[in-house]
The first five atom37 places (N, CA, C, CB, O) and aatype in JSON, in Angstrom:
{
  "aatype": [20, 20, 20, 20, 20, 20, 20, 20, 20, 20, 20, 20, 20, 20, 20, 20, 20, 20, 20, 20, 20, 20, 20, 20, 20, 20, 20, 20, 20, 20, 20, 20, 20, 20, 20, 20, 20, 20, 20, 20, 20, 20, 20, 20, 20, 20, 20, 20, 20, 20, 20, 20, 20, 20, 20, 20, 20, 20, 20, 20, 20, 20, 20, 20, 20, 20, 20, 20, 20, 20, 20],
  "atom_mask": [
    [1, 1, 1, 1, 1],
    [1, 1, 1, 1, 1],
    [1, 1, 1, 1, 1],
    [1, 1, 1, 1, 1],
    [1, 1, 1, 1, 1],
    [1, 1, 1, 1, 1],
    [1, 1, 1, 1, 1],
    [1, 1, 1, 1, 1],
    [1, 1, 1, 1, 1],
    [1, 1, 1, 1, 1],
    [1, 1, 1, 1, 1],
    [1, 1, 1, 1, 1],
    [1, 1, 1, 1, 1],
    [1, 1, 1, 1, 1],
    [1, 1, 1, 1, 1],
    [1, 1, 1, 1, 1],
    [1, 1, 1, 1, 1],
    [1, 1, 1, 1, 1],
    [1, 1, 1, 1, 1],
    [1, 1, 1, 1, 1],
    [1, 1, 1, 1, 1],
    [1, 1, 1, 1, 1],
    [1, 1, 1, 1, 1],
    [1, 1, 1, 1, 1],
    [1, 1, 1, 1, 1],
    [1, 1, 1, 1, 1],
    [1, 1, 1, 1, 1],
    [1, 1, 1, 1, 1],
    [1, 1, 1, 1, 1],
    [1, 1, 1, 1, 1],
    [1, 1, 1, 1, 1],
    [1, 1, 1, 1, 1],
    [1, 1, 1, 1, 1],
    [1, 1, 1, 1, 1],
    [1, 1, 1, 1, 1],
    [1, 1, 1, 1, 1],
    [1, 1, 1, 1, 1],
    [1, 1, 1, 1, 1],
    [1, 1, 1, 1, 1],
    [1, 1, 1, 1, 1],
    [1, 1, 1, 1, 1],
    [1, 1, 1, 1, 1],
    [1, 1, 1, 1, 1],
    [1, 1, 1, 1, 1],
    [1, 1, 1, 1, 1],
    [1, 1, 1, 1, 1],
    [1, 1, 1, 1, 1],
    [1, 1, 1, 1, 1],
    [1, 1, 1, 1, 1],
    [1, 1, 1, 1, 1],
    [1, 1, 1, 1, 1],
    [1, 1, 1, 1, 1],
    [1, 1, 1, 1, 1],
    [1, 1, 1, 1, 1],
    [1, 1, 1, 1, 1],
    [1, 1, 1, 1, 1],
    [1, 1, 1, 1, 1],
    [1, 1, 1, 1, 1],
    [1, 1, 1, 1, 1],
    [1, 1, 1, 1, 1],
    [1, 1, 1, 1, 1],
    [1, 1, 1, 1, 1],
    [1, 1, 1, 1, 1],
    [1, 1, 1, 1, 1],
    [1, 1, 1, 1, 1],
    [1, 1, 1, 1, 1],
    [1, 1, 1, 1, 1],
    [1, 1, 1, 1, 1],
    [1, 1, 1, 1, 1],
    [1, 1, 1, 1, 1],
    [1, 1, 1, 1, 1]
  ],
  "atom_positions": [
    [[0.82, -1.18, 0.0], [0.0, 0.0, 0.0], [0.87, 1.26, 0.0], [-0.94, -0.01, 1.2], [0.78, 2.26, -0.72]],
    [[1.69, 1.0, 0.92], [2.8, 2.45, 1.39], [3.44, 2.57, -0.19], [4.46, 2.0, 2.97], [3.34, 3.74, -0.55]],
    [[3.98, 1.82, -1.12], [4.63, 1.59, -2.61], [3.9, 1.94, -3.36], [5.0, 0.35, -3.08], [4.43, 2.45, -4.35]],
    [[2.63, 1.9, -3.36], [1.51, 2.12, -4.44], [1.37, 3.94, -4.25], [-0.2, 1.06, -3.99], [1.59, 4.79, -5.11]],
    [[0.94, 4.12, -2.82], [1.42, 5.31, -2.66], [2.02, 5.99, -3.01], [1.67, 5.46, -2.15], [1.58, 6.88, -3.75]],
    [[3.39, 5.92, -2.62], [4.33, 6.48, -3.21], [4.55, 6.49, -4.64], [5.2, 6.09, -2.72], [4.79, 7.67, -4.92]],
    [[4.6, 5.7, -5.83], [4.26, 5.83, -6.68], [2.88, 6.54, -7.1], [4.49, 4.93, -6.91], [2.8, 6.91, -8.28]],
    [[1.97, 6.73, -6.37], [1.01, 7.67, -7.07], [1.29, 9.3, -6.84], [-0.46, 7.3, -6.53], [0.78, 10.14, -7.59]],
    [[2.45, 9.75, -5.34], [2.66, 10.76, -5.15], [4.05, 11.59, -6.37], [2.85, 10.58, -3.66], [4.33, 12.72, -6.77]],
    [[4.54, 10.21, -6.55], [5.65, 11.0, -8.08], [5.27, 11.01, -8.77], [6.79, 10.65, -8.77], [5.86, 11.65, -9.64]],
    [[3.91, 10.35, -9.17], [2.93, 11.16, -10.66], [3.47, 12.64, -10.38], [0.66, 11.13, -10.56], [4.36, 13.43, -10.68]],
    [[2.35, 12.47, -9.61], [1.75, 13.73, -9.13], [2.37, 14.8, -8.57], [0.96, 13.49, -8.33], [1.73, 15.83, -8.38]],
    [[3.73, 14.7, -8.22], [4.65, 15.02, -8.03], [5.37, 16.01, -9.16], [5.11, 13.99, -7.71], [5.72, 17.19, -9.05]],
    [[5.46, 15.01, -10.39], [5.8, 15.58, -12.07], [5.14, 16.91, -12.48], [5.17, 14.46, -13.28], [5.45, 18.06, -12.8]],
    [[3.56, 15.73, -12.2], [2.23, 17.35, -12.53], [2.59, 18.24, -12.17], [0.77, 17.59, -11.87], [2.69, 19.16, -12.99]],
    [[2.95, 18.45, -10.94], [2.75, 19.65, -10.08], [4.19, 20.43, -10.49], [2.54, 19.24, -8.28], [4.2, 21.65, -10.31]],
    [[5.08, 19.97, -10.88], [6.2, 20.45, -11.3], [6.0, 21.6, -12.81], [7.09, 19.06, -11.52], [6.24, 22.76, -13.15]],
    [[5.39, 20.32, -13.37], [4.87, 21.04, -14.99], [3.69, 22.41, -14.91], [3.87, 19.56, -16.04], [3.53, 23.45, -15.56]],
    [[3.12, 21.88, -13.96], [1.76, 23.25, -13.64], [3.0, 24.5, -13.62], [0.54, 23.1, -11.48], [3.47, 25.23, -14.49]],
    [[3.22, 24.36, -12.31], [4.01, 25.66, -11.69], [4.99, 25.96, -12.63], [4.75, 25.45, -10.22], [5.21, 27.15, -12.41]],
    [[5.8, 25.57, -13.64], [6.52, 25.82, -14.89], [5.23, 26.61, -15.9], [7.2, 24.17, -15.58], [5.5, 27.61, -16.56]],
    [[4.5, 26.29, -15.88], [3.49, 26.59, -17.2], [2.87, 28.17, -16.3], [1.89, 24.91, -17.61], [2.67, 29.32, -16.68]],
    [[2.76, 27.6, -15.23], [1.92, 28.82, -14.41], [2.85, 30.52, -14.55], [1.87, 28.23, -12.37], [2.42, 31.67, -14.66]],
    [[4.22, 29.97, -14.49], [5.8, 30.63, -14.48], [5.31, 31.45, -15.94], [7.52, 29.22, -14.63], [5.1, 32.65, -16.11]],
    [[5.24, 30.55, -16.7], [5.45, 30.89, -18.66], [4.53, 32.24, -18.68], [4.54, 29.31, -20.11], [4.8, 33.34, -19.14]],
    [[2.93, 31.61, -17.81], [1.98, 32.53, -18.61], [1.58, 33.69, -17.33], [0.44, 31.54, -19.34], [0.56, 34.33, -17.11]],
    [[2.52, 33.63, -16.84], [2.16, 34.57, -15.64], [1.6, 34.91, -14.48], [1.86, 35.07, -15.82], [1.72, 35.98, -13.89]],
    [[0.76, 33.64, -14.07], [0.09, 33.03, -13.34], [0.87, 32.97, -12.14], [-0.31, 31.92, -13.89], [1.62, 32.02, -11.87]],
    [[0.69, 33.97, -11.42], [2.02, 34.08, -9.84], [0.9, 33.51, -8.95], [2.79, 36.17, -9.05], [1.33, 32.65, -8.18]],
    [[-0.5, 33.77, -8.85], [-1.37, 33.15, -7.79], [-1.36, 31.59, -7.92], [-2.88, 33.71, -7.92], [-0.87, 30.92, -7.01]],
    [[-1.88, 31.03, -8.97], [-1.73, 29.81, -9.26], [-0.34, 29.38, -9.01], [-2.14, 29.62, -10.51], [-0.36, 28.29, -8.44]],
    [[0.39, 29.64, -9.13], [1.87, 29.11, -9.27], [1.65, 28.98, -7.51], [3.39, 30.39, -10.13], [1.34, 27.95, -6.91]],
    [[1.9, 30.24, -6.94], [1.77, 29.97, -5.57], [1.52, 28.81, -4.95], [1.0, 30.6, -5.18], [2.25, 27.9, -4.57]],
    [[-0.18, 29.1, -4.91], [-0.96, 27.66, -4.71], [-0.24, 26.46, -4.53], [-1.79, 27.33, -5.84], [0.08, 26.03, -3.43]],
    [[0.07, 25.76, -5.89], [0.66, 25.04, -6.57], [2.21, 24.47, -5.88], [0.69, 25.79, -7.8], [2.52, 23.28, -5.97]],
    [[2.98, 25.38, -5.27], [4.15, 26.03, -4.65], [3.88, 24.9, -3.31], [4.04, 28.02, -4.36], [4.44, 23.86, -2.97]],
    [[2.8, 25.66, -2.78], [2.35, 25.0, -1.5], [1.9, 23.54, -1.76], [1.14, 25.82, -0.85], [2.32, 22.72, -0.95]],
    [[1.2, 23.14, -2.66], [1.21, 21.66, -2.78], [1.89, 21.18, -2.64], [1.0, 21.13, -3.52], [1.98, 20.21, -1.89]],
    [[2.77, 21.71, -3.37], [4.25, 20.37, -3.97], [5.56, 20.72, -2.76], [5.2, 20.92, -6.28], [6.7, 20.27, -2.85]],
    [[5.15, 21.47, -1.84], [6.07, 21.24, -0.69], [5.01, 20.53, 0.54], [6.86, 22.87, -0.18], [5.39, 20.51, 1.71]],
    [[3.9, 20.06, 0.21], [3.2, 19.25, 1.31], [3.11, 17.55, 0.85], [1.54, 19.95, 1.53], [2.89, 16.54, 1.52]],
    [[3.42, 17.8, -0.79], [3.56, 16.36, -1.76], [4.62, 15.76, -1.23], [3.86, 16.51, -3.45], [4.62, 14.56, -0.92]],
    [[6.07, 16.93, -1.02], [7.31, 16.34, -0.97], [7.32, 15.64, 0.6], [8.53, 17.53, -1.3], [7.55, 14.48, 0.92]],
    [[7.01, 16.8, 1.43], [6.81, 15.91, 2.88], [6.23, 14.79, 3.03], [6.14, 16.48, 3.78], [6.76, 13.95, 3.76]],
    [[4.82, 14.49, 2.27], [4.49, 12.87, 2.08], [5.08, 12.07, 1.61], [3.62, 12.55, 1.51], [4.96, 10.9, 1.98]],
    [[5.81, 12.38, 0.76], [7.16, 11.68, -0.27], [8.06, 11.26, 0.39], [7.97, 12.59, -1.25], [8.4, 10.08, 0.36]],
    [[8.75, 12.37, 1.3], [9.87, 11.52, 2.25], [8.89, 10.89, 3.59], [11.34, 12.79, 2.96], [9.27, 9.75, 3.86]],
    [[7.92, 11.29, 4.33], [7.4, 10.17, 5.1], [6.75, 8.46, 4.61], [6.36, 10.89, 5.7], [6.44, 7.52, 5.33]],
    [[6.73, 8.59, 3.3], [6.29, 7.09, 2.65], [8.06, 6.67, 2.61], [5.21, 7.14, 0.64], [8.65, 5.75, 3.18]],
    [[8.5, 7.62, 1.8], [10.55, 6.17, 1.66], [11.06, 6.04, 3.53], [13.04, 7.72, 0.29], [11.96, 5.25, 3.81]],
    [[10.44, 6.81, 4.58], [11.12, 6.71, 5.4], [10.31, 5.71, 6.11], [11.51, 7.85, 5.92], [10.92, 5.0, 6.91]],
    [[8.75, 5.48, 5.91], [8.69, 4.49, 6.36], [8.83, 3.05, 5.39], [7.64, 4.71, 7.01], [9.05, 1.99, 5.98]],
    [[8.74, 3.04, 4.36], [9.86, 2.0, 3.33], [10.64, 1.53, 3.81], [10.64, 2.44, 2.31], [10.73, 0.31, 4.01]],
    [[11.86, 2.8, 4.29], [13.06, 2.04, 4.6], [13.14, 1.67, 6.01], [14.26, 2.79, 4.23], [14.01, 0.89, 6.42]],
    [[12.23, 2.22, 6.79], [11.66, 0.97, 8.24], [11.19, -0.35, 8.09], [10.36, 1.43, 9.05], [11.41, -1.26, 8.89]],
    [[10.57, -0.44, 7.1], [10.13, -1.72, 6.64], [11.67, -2.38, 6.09], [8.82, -1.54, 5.36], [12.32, -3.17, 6.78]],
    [[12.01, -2.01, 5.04], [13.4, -2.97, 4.95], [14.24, -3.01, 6.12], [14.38, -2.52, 3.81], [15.1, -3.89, 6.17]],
    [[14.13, -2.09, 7.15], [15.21, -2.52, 8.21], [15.03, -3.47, 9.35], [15.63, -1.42, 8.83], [15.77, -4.25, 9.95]],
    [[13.72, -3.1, 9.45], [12.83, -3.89, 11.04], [12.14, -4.95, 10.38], [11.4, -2.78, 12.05], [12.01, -5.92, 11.14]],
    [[11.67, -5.12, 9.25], [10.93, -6.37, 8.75], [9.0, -5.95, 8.88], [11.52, -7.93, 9.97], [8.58, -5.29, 9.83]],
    [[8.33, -6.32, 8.1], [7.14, -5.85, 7.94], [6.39, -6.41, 9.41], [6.53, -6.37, 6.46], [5.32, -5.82, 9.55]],
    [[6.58, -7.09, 10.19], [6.18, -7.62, 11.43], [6.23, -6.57, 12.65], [7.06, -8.83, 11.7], [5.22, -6.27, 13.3]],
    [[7.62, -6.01, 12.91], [8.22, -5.75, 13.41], [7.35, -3.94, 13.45], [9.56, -6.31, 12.89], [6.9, -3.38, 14.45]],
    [[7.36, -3.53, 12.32], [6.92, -2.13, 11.81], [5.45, -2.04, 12.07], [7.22, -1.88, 10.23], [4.92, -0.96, 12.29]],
    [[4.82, -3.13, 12.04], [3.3, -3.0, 12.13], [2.95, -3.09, 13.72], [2.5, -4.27, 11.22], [1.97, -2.49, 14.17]],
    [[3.7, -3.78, 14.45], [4.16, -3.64, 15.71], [4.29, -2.61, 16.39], [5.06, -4.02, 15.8], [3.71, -2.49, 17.47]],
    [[5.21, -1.49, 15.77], [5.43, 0.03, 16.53], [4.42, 0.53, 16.06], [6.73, 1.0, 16.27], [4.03, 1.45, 16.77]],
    [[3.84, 0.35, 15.22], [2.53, 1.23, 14.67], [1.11, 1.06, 15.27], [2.3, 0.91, 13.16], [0.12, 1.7, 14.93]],
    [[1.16, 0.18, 16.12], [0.19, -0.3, 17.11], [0.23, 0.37, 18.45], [0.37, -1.72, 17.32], [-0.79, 0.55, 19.11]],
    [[1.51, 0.75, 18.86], [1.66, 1.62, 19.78], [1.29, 2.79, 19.55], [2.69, 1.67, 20.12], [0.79, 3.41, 20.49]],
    [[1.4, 3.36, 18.38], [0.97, 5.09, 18.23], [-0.48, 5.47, 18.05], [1.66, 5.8, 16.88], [-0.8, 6.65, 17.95]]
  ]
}
């Protein structure tokens, strides 16, 4: 699930790259903004999905679902 995720957030990730470039071209500073703010709340989901990834490759999927029961 966490992989599928993450792969749907670097779509979307791209998009949001290409918007705010296009937004740049045609002058669009509000939109761009906006846009600005997405893709620095995209990126924070981005590194909390590889960081819990790479909990999973370190602790083992048992192990991770375990601490996640505590929180």
């Amino acid at each position: 699930m966490l992989e599928c995720d993450l792969r749907i957030e670097k779509t979307g990730h791209a998009d949001l790259k290409a918007a705010i470039a296009h937004c740049e071209v045609v002058g669009d500073f509000g939109s761009r903004e906006m846009l600005e703010d997405i893709l620095e709340s995209e990126e924070e989901h981005i590194d909390w999905l590889e960081t819990q990834l790479g909990l999973i490759d370190k602790v083992g999927i048992e192990n991770y679902l375990q601490s996640q029961m505590g929180e």
